[in-house]
DORO-380633 format. One record per residue (C-alpha): y, z, x; residue number from 1; residue in one letter; chain. Coordinates in pm, 1 decimal, decimal comma. Layout:
((Y; Z; X); NUM; a; A)
...
This chain:
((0,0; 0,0; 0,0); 1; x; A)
((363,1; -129,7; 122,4); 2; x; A)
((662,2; 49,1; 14,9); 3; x; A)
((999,7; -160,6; 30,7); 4; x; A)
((1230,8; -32,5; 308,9); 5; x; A)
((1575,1; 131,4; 191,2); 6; x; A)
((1920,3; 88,4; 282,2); 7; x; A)
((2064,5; 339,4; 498,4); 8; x; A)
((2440,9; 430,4; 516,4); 9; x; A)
((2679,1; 612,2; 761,0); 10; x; A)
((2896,2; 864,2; 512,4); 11; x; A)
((3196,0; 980,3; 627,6); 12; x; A)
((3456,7; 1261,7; 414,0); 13; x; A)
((3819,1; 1231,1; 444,1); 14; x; A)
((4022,5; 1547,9; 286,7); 15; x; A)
((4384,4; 1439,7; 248,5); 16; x; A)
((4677,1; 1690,3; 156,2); 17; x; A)
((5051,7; 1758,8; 155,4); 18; x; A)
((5206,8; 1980,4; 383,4); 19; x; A)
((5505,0; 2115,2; 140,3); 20; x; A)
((5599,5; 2055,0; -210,7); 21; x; A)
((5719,1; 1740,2; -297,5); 22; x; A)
((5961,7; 1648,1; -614,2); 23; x; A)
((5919,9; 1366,5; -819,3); 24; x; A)
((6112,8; 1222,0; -1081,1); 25; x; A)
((5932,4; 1082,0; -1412,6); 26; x; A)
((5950,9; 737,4; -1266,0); 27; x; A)
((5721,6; 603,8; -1063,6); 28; x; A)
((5698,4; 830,5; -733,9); 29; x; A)
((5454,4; 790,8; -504,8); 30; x; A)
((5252,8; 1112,2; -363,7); 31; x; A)
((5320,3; 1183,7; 12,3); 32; x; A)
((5028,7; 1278,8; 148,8); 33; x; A)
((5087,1; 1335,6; 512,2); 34; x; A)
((4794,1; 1573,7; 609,9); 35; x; A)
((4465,0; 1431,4; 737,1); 36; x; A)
((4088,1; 1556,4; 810,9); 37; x; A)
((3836,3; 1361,3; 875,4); 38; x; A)
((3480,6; 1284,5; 1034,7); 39; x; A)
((3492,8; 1084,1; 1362,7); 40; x; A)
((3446,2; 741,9; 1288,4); 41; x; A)
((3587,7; 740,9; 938,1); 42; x; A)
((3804,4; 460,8; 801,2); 43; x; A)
((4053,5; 580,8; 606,9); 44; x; A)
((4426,4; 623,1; 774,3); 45; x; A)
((4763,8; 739,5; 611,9); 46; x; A)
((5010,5; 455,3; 688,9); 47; x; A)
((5269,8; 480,9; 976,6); 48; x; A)
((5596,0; 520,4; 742,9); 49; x; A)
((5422,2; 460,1; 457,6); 50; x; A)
((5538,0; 768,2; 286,3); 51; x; A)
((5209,3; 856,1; 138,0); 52; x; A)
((5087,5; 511,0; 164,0); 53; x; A)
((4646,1; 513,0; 254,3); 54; x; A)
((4450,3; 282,5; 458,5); 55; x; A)
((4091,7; 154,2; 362,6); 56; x; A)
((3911,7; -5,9; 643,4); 57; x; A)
((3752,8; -346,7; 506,2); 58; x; A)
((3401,5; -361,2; 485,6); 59; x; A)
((3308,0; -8,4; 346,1); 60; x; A)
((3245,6; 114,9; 57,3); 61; x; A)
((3483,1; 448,1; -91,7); 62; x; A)
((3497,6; 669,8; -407,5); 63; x; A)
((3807,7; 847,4; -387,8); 64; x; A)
((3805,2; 1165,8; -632,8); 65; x; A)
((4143,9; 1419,2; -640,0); 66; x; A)
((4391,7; 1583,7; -818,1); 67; x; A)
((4747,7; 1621,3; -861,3); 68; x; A)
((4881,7; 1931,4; -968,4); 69; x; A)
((5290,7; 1937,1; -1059,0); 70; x; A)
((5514,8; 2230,5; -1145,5); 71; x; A)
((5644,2; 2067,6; -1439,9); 72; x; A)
((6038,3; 2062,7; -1544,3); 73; x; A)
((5945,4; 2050,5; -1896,4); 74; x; A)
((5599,3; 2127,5; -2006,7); 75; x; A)
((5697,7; 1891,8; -2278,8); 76; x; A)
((5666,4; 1576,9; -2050,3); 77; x; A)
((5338,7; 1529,6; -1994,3); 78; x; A)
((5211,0; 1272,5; -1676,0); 79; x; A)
((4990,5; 1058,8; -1538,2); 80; x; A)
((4827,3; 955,0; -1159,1); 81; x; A)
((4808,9; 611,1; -1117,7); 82; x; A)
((4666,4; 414,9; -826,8); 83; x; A)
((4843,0; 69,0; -745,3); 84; x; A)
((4810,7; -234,2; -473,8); 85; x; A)
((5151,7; -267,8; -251,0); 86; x; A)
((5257,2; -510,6; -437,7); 87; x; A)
((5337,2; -268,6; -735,9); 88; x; A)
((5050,7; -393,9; -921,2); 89; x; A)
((4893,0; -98,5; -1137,5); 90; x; A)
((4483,3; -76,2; -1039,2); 91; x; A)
((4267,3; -132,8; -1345,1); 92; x; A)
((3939,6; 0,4; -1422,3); 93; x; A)
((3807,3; -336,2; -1329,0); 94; x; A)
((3999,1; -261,8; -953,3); 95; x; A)
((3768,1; 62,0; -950,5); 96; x; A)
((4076,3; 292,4; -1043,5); 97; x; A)
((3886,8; 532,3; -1342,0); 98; x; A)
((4106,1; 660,4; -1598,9); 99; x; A)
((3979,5; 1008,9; -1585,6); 100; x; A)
((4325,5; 1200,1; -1682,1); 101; x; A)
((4315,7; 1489,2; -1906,3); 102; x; A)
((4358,0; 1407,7; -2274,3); 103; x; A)
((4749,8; 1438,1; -2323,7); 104; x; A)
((4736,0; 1680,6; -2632,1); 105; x; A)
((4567,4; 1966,6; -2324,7); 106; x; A)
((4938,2; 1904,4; -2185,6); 107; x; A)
((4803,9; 2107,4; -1850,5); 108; x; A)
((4938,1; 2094,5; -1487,8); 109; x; A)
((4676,3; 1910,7; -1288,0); 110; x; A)
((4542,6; 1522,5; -1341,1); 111; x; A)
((4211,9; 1418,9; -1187,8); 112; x; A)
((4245,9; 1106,1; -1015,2); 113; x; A)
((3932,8; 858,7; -924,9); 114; x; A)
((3951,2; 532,7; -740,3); 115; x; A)
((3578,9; 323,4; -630,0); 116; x; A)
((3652,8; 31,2; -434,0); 117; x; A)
((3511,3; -191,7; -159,8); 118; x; A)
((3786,1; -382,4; 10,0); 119; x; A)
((3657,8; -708,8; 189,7); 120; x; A)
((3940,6; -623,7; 456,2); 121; x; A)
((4222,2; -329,9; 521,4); 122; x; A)
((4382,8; -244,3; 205,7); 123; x; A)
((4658,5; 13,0; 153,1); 124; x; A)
((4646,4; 232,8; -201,2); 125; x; A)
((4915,1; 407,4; -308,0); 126; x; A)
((4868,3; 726,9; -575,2); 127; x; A)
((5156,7; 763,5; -774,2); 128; x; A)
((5294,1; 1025,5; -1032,2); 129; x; A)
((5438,9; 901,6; -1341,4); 130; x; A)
((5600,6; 1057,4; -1670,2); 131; x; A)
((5663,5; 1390,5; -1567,3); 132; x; A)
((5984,7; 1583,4; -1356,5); 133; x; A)
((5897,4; 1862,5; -1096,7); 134; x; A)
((5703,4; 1974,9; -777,4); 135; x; A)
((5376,4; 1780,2; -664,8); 136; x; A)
((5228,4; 2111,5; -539,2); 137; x; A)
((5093,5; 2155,4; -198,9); 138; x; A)
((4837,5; 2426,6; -353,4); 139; x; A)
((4573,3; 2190,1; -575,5); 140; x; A)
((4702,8; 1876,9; -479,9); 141; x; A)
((4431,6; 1712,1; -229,5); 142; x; A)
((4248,6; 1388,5; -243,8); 143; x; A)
((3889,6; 1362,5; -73,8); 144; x; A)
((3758,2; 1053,0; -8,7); 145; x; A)
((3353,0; 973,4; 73,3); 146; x; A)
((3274,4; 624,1; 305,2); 147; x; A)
((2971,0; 463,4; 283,6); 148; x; A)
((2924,9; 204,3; 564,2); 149; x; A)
């Protein structure tokens, strides 16, 4: 008896943070992650200047699971985190960005965010904040990202 052979993959993890509080405004405002752990090896980069602004080496396969937690202005604006391209284009669930945000009648302080993509070559993601005034707190606000290659 034969048994077919697997595949095997190199994993990395990636934990990326914010070193201080960060206000955003209920526009669009990207979330300036600036703090980076990682395995040797891994893929994933913040972008020189990019204010927030992550890498994805091409070739490798990510899930990207987080949350954003904001010190609301008014805890009667409620928000969202988006993922986009850098042209400004919003990510889809058929990009691998999963709309797993909190049912907006819960009105709480946190959003999970979830991205799965496989980029042919280096892409940049950006995470951004939308509908909501406050603090992007350094305390819950963390992104870790697994790397199959």
């Amino acid at each position: 008896m034969t048994y077919k052979a697997t595949n095997t993959f190199t994993t990395h993890f990636t934990e990326l943070t914010l070193s201080a509080d960060q206000t955003v405004t209920s526009a669009s405002t990207l979330v300036d992650f600036d703090t980076i752990r990682k395995d040797s090896g891994s893929g994933v980069s913040l972008v020189s200047g990019g204010n927030g602004r992550i890498r994805l080496t091409g070739g490798r396969s990510y899930w990207i699971q987080g949350c954003i937690a904001i010190d609301r202005d008014s805890t009667g604006d409620d928000y969202t985190g988006k993922w986009y391209n850098t042209s400004g284009t919003e990510l889809t669930e058929a990009d691998g960005a999963c709309d797993s945000e909190t049912p907006r009648a819960l009105k709480t302080d946190s959003r999970v965010c979830q991205l799965l993509v496989k980029p042919a070559s280096d892409t940049d993601y950006d995470l951004k904040c939308e509908g909501a005034a406050g603090d992007v707190l350094t305390n819950g606000t963390q992104l870790i990202i697994m790397e199959f290659s």
